[in-house]
N, C-alpha and C positions, 0 to 999 in steps of 0.2 A: 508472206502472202503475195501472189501477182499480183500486177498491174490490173489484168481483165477482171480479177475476182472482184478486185475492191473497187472498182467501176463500176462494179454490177450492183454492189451493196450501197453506194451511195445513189446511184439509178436506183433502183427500187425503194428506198429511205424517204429517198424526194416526192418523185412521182406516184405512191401509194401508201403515204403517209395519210392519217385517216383523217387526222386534224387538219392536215393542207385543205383536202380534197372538201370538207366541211366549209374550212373558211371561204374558196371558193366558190362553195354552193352559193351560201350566205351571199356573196358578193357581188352573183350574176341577179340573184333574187331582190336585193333593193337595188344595182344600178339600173333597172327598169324606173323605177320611182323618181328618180334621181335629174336635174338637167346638167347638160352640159358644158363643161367650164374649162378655165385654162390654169395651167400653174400659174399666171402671175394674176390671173385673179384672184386668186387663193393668198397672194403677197399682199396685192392691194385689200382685200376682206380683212385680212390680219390688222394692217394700218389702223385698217380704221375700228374694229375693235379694242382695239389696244388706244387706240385715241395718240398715237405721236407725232413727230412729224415724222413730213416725208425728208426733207434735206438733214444732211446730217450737222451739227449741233454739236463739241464735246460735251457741251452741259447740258444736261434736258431737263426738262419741268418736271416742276415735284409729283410723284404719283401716289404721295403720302393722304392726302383727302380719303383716296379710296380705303382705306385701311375699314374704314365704318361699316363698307358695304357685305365684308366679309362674315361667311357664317362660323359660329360658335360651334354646333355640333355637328354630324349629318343627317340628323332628325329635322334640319331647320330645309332642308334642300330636297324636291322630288327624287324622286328613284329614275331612272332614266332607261331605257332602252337599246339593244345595241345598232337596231338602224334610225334612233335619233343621231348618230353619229357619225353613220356611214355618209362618204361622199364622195364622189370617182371625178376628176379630173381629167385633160387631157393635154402632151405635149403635141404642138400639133405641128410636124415634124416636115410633115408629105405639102403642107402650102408655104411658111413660113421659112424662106431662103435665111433670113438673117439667123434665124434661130439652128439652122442646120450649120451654121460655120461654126455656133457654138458647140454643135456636139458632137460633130464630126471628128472619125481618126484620121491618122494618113492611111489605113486600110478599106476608107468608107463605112465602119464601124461606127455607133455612140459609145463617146466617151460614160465610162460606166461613173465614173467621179463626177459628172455634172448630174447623173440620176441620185445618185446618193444625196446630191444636193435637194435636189427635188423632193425626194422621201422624206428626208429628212422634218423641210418645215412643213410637208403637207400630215405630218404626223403631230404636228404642232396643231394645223389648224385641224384635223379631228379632235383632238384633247379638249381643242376651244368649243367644237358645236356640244363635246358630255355635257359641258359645263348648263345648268342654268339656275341662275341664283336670285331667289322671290325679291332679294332684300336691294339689289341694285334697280336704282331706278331707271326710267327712260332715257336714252341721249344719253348717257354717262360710260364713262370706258369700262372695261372690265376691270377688277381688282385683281385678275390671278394672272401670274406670267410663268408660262408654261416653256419648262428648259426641259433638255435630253437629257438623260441619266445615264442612259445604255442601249445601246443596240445588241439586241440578245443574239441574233443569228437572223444572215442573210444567204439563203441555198441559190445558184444559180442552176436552167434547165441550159441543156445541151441547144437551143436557141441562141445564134448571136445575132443584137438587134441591130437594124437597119437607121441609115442615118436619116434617111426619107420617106421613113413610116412611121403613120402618129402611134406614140405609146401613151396609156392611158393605168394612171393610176387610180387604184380603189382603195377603200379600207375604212374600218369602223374601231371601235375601244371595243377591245375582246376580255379584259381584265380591269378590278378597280380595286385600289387598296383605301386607304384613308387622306392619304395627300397622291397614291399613285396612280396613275392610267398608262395600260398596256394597252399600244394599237397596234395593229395589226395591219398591215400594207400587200399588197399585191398589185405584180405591177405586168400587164401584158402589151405586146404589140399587133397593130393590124397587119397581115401579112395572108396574101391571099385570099384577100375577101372575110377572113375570121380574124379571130383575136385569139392567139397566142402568148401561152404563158412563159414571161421571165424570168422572174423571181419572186418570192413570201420573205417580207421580212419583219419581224418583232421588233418595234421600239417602246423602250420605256421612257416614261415622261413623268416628269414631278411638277405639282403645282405650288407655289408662290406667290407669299404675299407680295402689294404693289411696288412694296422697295425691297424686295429680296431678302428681307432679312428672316425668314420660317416658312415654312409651309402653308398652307391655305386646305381645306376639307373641301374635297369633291364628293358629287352627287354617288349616291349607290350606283352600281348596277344590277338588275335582274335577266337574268335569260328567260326568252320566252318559251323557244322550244328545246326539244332532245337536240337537237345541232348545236344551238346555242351555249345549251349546257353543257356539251362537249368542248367546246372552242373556252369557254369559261373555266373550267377543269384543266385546261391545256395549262394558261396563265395560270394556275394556283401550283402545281407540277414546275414548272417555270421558278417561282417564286422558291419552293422549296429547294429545286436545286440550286439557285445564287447563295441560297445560306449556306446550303452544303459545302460551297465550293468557297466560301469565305474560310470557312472553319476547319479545312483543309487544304490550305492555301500554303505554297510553299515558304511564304512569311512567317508561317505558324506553328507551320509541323515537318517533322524529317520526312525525306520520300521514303515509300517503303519497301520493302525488303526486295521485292522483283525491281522497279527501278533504281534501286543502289547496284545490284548484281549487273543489272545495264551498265551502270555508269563504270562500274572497274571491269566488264568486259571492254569497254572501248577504251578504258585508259589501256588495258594490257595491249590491246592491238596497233599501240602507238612506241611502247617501248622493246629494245631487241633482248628478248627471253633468254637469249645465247649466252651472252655477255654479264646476265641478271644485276644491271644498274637502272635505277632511276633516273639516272641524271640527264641521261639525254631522250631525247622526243622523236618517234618515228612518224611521219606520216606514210597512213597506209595507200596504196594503190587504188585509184579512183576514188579519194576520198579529198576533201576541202581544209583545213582549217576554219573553225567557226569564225577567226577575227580577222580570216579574210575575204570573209563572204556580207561584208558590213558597206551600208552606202547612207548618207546623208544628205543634207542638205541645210539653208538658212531662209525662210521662207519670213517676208517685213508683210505683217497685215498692213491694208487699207482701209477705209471709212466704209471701199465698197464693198468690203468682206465682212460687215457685221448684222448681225441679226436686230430683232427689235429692241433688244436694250442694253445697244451700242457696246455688247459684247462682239467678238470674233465669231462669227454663225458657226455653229456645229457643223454642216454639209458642207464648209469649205476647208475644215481641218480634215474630213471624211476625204475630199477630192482631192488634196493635196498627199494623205498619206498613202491612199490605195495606188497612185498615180509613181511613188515613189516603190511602192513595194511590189510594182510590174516591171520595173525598170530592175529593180533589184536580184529577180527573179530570172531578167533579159539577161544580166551579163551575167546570172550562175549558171545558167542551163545553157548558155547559147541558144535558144526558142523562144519563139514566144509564148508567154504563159495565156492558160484559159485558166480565166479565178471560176474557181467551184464554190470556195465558201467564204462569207467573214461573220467573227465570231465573236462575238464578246466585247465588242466596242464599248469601251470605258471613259467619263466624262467626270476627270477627278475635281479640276477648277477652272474659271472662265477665265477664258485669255482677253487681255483687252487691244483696244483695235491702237495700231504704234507699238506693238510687240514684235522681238526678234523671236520667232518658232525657229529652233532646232529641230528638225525630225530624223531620228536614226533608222533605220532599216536595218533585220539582218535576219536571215536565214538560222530557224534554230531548229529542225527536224526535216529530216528527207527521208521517204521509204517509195521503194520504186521511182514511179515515176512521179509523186507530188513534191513537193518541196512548202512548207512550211515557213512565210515569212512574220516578223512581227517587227511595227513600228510605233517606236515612242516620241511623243511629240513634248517637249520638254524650254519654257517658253526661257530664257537668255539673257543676264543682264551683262553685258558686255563691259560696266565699270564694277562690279564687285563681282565678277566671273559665278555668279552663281547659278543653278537651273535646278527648276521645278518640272517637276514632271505634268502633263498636265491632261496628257489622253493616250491610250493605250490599245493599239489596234491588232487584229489577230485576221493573218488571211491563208487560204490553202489555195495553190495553186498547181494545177495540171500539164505536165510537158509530155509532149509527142515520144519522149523515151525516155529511157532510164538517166537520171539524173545520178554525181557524185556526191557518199554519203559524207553528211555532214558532222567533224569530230570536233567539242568540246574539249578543249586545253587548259582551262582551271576548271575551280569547283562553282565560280560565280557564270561562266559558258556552261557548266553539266546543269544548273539550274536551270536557265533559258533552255536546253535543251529538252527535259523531263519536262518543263510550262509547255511549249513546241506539240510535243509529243501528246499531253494532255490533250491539247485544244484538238489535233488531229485526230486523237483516235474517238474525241467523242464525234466529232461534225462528220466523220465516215463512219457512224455507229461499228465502231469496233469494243468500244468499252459500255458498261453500266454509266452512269453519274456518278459514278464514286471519286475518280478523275478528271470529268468534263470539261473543267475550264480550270480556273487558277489564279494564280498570284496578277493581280492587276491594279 
């Protein structure tokens, strides 16, 4: 397939997608309702629901009390709404000089790793407004602590944003399971007097008792209208394919029959047919070795990199790896990459703040002109050499041309390759859900 074809099909995917264009609807309809805020008021709201401190403490105070306040079934908790939850923010980019050194490129660009940050906890504090629970009293913290589980999929539009226009995020809980809440984010720029769209992106979020030790029961949600219950129905479709893709995960099950014929067509274009030995390795013309398209790094958390309970904050292992997997992308292609998508961001266990993060990067799928990076962030112990895996990121990136294709040299590289390939061809709708995501 060209370049221009599958340009078109991810253009048209994004921008007349039915549930985007619904969400929003939804979005422009309650940020009327709605006042005016800033991401770090949305940090300080948090504070102070959460009841912590502000300085950071290795030890923090018990949040074990709260245990009482929590409900038993979801019969005990209201049903809730999905614009009790909505609530639009804004980075306010166009007054705030110090804040544009934060997000500025050397192109004049925002750094897209410090909006992931943003998204990230402002996904948190939507999950906090679903919440509302008869049994907690006044003045008391909340009992639930609301962590990322996964980021389903982030589209970006052919918009690059500006470092001196306010960007303003919105979003409400589009989904609810029994401990889980799906929100829903969208994130536009002022530009030209209007508001332009960024990007939509799906995070999931799990609720938590005060000391982390099980989950916690959230309120219902009901849709009000036909939109509503479209955007509702999105998240249950969502849900069923994460099973899907659990249960056909290449942990699980052999790939099948069309990607094995893949994988020994590209072993054969690697070895000389002439001669019919195995033993030695060709590499083909305009093509890569996969283990040498691999970059890392050792990234030490700080105090100032953790979230509210005094874990590693999710949106700065997000800023750290995307940040890595553009760079990764810089020295394969020679280009500079435009990110179109990320996918499947995975939130195996909490890193804590004093941790050595290893994050690898490498390139496991090319066709045309995208390139296919995934980085695993895998936390370090430097006196018993051991590493845990600990988050798993998936991003598709777009070059100005045709990029060299990337060849798979064992069977543990032909696996990253077929996971690669998975994530690509569902996020440029080229597959069903039968392959959409993967081993993570």
């Amino acid at each position: 397939m060209s370049s221009s074809a599958l340009r078109k099909i991810i253009k048209a995917r994004f921008l007349l997608s039915t549930e985007t264009n619904l969400v929003r609807g939804v979005v422009c309809q309650y940020s009327q309702e709605a006042p005016v805020e800033t991401v770090q008021d949305v940090k300080n709201r948090l504070i102070e629901v959460m009841g912590i401190q502000r300085s950071y403490k290795p030890l923090q105070l018990s949040r074990s009390h709260l245990l009482e306040y929590l409900p038993k079934n979801q019969d005990e908790l209201p049903v809730r709404k999905m614009k009790d939850s909505f609530s639009s923010v804004v980075i306010p980019l166009s007054t705030d000089i110090t804040l544009q050194e934060k997000y500025v490129t050397f192109l004049g660009h925002v750094r897209l790793g410090r909006l992931m940050e943003d998204m990230d906890i402002f996904a948190a504090w939507v999950a906090h407004k679903h919440i509302l629970n008869p049994r907690k009293p006044a003045g008391q913290p909340t009992p639930y602590v609301i962590v990322t589980v996964l980021v389903d999929q982030i589209d970006f539009t052919d918009i690059t944003p500006k470092h001196d226009g306010d960007i303003r995020l919105s979003g409400h809980v589009s989904w609810v399971g029994k401990s889980s809440i799906e929100v829903t984010v969208w994130l536009e720029q002022l530009l030209h007097g209007s508001w332009q769209k960024l990007t939509r992106a799906v995070f999931l979020m799990a609720a938590r008792n005060s000391i982390l030790s099980g989950p916690a029961i959230v309120n219902l949600l009901e849709p009000e209208t036909e939109e509503e219950k479209e955007i509702f129905r999105g998240g249950e479709l969502r849900k069923k394919r994460r099973v899907k893709v659990q249960q056909e995960s290449l942990f699980k099950m052999t790939p099948d029959v069309n990607e094995q014929r893949l994988i020994h067509d590209l072993f054969l274009k690697t070895i000389d047919l002439h001669r019919m030995s195995f033993h030695k390795r060709i590499l083909p013309p305009r093509s890569l070795w996969m283990e040498d398209a691999q970059l890392s790094n050792i990234v030490f958390s700080h105090p100032e990199d953790r979230n509210m309970h005094n874990k590693v904050f999710g949106g700065f292992l997000m800023r750290q790896a995307l940040e890595l997997s553009w760079t990764a992308g810089y020295l394969y292609s020679k280009f500079r990459p435009r990110l179109c998508h990320i996918s499947d961001i995975s939130f195996h266990k909490p890193v804590d703040v004093g941790s050595l993060l290893r994050m690898n990067s490498l390139v496991t799928y090319t066709e045309c002109n995208y390139v296919q990076i995934t980085v695993y962030a895998e936390v370090f112990d430097p006196r018993g050499g051991q590493q845990n895996t600990t988050n798993v990121f998936h991003y598709t990136y777009e070059m100005p041309e045709e990029v060299p294709q990337i060849i798979p040299k064992s069977y543990q590289e032909a696996m990253m390759y077929l996971d690669g390939r998975r994530h690509f061809q569902h996020v440029m709708g080229l597959s069903d859900d039968t392959h959409s995501s993967t081993a993570t």
